[in-house]
C-alpha positions as a Markdown table, in Angstrom:
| # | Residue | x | y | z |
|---|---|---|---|---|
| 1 | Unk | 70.8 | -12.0 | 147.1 |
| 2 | Unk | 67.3 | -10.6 | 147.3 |
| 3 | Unk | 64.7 | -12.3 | 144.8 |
| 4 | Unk | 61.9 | -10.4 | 143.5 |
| 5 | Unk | 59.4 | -11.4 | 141.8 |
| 6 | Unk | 56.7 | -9.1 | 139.9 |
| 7 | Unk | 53.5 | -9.4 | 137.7 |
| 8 | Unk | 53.2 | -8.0 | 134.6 |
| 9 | Unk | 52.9 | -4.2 | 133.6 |
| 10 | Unk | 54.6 | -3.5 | 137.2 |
| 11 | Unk | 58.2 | -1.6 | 136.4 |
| 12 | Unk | 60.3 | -1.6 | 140.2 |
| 13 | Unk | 62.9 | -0.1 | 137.8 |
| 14 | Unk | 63.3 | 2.6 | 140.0 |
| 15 | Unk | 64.0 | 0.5 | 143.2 |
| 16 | Unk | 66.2 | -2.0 | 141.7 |
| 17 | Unk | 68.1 | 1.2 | 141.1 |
| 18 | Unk | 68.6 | 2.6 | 144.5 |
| 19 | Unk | 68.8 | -1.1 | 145.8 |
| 20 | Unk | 71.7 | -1.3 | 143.9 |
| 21 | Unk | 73.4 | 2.2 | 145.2 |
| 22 | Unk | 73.0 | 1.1 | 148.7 |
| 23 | Unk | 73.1 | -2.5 | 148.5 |
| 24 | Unk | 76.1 | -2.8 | 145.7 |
| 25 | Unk | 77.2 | -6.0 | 147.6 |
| 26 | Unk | 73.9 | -7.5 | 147.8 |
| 27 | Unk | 72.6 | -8.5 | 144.1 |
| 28 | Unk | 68.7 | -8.0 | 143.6 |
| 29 | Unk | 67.0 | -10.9 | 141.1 |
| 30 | Unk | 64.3 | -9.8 | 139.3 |
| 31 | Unk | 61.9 | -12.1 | 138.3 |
| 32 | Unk | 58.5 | -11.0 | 135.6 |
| 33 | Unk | 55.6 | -13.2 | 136.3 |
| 34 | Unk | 51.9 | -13.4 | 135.1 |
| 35 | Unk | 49.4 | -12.6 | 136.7 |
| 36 | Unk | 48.2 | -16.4 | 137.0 |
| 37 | Unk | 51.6 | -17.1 | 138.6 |
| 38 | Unk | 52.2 | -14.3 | 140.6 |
| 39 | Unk | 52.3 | -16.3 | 144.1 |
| 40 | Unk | 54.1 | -19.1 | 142.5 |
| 41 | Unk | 57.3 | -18.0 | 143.5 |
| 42 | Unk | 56.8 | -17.4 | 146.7 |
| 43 | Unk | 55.1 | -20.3 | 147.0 |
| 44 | Unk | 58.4 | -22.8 | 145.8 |
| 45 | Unk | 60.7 | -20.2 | 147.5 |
| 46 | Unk | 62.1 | -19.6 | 144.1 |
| 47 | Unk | 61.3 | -15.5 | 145.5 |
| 48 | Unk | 61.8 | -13.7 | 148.4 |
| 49 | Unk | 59.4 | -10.9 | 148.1 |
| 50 | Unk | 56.7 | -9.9 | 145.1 |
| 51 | Unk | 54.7 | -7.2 | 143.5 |
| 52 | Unk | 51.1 | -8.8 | 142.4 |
| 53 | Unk | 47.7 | -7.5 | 141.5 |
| 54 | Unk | 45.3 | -7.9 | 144.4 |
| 55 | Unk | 42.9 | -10.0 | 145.8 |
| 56 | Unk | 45.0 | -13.1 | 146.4 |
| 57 | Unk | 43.7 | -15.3 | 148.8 |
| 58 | Unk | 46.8 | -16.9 | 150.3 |
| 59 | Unk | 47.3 | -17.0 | 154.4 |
| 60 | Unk | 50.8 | -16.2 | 155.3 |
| 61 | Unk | 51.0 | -13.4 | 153.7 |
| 62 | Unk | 52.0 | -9.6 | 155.0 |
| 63 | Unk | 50.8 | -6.9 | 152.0 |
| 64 | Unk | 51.4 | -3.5 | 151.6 |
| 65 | Unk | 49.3 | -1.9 | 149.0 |
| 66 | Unk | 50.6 | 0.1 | 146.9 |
| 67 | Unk | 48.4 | 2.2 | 144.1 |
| 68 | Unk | 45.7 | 1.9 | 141.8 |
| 69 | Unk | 45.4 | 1.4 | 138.6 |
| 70 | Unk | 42.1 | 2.2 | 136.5 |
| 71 | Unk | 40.7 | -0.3 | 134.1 |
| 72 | Unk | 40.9 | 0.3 | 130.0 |
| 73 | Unk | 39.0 | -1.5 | 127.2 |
| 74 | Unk | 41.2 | -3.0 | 124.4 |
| 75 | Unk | 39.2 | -3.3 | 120.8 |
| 76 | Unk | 40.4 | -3.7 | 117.3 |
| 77 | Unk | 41.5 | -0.3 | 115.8 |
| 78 | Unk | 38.8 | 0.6 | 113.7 |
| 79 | Unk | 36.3 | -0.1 | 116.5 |
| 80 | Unk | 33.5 | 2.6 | 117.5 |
| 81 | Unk | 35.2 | 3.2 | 120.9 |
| 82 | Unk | 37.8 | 4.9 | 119.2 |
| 83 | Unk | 34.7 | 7.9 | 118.6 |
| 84 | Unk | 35.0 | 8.6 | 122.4 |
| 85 | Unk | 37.3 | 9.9 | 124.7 |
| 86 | Unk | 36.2 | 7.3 | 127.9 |
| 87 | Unk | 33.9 | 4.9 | 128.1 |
| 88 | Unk | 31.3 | 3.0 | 131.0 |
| 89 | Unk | 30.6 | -0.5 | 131.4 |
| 90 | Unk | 27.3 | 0.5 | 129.9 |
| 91 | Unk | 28.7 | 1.3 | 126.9 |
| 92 | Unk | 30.3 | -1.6 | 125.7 |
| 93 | Unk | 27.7 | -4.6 | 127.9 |
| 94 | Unk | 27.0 | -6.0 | 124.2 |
| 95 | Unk | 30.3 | -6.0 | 122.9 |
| 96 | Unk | 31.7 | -9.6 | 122.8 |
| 97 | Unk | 34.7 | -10.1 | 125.2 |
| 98 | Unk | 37.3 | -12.1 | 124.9 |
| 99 | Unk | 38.3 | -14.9 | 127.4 |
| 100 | Unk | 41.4 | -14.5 | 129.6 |
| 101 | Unk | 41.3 | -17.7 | 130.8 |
| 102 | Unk | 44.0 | -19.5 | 130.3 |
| 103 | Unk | 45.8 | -17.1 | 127.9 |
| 104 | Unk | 48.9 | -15.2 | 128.1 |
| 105 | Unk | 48.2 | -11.1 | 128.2 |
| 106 | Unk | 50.1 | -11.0 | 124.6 |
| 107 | Unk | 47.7 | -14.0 | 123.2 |
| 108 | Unk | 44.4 | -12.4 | 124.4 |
| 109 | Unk | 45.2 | -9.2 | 122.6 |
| 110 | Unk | 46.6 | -11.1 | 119.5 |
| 111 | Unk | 42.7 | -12.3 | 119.3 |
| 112 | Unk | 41.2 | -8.3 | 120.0 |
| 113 | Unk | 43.4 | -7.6 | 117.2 |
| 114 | Unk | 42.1 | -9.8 | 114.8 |
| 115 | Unk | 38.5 | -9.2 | 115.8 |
| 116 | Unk | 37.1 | -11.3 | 118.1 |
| 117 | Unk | 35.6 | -9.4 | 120.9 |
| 118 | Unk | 37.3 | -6.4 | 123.7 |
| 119 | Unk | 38.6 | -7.1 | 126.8 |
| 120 | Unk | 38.9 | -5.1 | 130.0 |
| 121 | Unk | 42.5 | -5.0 | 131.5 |
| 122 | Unk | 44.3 | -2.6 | 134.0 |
| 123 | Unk | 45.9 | 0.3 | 131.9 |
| 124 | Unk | 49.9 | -1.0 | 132.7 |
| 125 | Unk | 48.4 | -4.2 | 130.5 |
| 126 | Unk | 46.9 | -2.6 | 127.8 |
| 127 | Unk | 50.2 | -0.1 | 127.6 |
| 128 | Unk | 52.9 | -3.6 | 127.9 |
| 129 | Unk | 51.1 | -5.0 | 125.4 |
| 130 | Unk | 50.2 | -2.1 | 123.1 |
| 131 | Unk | 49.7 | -2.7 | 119.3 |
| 132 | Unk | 49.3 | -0.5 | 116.2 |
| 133 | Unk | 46.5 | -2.3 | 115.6 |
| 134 | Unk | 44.8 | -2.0 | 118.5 |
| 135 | Unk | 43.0 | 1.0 | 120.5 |
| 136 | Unk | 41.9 | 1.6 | 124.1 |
| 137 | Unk | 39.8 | 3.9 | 126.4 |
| 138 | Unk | 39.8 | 4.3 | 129.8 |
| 139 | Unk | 36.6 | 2.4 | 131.5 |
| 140 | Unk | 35.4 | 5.1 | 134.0 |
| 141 | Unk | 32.8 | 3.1 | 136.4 |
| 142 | Unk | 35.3 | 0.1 | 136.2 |
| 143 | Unk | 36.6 | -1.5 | 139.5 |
| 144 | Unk | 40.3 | -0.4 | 139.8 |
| 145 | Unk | 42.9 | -2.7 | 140.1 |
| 146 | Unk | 45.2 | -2.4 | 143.1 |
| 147 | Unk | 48.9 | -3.5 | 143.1 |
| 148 | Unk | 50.7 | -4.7 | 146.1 |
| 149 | Unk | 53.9 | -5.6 | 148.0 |
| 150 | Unk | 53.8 | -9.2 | 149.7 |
| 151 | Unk | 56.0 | -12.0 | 150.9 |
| 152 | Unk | 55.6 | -14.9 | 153.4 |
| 153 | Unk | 54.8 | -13.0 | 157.3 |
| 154 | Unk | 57.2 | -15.6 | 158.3 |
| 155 | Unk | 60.3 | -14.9 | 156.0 |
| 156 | Unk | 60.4 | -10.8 | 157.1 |
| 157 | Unk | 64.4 | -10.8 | 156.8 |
| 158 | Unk | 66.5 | -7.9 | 156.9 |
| 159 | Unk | 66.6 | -8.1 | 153.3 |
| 160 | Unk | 63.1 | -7.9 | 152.8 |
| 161 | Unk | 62.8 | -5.0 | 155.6 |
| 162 | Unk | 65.3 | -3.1 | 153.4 |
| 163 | Unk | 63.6 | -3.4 | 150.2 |
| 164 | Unk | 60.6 | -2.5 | 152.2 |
| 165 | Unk | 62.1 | 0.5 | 153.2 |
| 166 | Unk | 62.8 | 1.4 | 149.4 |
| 167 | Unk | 59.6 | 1.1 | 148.3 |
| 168 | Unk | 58.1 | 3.2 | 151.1 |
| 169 | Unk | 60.4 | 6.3 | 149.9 |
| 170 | Unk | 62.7 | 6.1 | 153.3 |
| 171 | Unk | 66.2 | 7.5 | 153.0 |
| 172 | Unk | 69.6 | 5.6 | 153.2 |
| 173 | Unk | 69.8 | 6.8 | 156.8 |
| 174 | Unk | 66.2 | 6.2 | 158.1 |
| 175 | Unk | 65.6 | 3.3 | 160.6 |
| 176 | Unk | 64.1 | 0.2 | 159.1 |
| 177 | Unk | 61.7 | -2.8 | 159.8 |
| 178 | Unk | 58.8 | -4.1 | 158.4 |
| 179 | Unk | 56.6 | -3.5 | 161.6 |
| 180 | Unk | 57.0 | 0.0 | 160.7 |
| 181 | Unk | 55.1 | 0.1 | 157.7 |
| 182 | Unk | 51.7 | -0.7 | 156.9 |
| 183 | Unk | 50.9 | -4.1 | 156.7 |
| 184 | Unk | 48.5 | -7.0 | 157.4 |
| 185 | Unk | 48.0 | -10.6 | 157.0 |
| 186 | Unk | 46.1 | -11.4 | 153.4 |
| 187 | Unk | 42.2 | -11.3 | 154.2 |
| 188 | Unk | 43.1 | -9.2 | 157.7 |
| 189 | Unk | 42.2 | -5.6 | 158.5 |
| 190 | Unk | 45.7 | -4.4 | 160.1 |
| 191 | Unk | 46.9 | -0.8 | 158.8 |
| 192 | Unk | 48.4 | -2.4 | 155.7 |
| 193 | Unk | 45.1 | -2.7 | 154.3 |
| 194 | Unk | 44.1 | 0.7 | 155.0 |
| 195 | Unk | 47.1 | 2.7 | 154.2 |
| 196 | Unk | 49.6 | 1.7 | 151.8 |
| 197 | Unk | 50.8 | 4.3 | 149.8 |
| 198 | Unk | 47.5 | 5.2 | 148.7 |
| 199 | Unk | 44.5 | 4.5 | 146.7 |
| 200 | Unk | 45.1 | 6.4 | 143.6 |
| 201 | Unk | 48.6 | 7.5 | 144.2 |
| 202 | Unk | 51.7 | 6.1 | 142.9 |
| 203 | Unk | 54.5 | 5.2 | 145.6 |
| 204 | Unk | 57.7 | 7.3 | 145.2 |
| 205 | Unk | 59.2 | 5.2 | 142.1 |
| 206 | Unk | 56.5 | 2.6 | 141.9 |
| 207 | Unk | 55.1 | 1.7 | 138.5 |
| 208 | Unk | 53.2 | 4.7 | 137.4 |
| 209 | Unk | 54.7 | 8.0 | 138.8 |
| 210 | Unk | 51.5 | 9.9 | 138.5 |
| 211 | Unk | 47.8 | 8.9 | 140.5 |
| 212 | Unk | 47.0 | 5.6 | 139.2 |
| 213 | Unk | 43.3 | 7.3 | 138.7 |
| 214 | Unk | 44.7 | 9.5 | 135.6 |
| 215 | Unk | 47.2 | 6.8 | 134.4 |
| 216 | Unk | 44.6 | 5.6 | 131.6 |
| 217 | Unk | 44.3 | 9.1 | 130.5 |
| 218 | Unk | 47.9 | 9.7 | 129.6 |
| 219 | Unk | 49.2 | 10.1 | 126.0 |
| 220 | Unk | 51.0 | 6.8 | 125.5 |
| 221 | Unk | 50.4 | 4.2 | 123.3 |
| 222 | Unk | 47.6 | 2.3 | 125.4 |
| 223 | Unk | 45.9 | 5.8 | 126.8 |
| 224 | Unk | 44.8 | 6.9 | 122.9 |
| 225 | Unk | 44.2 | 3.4 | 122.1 |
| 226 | Unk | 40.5 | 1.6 | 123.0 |
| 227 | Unk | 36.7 | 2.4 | 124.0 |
| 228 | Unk | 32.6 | 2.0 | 121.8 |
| 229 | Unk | 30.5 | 3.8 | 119.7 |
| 230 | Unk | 27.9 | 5.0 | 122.6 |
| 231 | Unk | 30.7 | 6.8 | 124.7 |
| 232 | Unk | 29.7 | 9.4 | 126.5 |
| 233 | Unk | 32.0 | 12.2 | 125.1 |
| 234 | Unk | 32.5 | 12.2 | 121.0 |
| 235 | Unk | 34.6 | 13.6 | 119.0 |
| 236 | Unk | 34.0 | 16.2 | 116.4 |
């Protein structure tokens, strides 16, 4: 068995899929995990290999980055951000923000909901957790969030090295192995850091099929839902 464990808003729907076609005797757990926990698993050994939201700052640890994905202000419904299309950090600096400390993702938009400030989460967040009483907007100058492939540089098995494979969009037939693939110790500089399957662009099945950069722009629940009264493009 091959245990994965990943944060929230990431969907590895996909490569549990062709995991299973080629690896029907080998059963892949999947494991959903907060953000604060992400590394827990790994940590206890309760996971073999994880999806997370980067930085971590964790030795041991071989990441491939995956994609991008852009930022999105969550406010009440009737809030002015719902006058504009996307927003800037300079647009809502005086709204009140909620805390995320110590909150699940569902509690801190149970308490946008009912009024008590915006927050600022990556777009697969706002879209998880999307409510009819909630709206968000894309935060344009916002730092991006980037998602990631890790496990322990120790623990590379030929389990991992397949899932590896997967994920990186090479074919039942293609050679594997992890030291084909971009990837570095956390806090190093190796190609993993540099390449992964890009910036803005979504891996072949990874969580958001399109650029992560226009992912907050899309026409689901949490792209027509959030942003204030002084963005920079209004409606008529």
């Amino acid at each position: 068995m091959l245990r994965l464990a990943f944060v929230d808003g990431a969907t590895p729907a996909k490569w549990a899929r062709i995991w299973a076609e080629r690896q029907s005797d080998l059963p892949l757990e999947l494991t959903r995990v907060t953000q604060h926990e992400q590394l827990d698993a790994l940590r206890s050994g309760a996971a073999d290999i994880a999806i997370i939201r980067l930085p971590v700052q964790e030795a041991g640890l071989s990441i491939i980055p995956l994609y991008s994905e852009v930022a999105v202000a969550v406010a009440p419904k009737d809030h002015a951000i719902g006058a504009a299309d996307e927003l800037t950090i300079a647009d809502i600096a005086d709204e009140p923000r909620v805390a995320t400390d110590e909150l699940t993702d569902a509690q801190v938009m149970e308490l946008v909901a009912a009024g008590l400030g915006i927050v600022i989460v990556p777009h697969s967040i706002a879209r998880l957790h999307a409510r009819k009483d909630t709206i968000s907007r894309p935060v344009t100058d916002a730092p991006e969030t980037r998602i990631a492939l890790v496990w322990p540089a120790d623990a590379t098995t030929p389990e991992v090295e397949e899932f590896i494979g997967i994920v990186r969009g090479r074919t039942a037939n293609s050679s594997r192995g992890a030291s084909a693939d971009a990837e570095a110790p956390a806090g190093g500089t190796g190609r993993g850091s540099k390449q992964g399957t890009g910036t803005k662009g979504g891996t072949k099945g990874g969580t958001s099929g399109r650029p992560a950069a226009r992912s907050g722009r899309g026409k689901g629940a949490s792209a027509r839902n959030t942003p204030p009264s002084r963005g920079r493009r209004r409606r008529g």
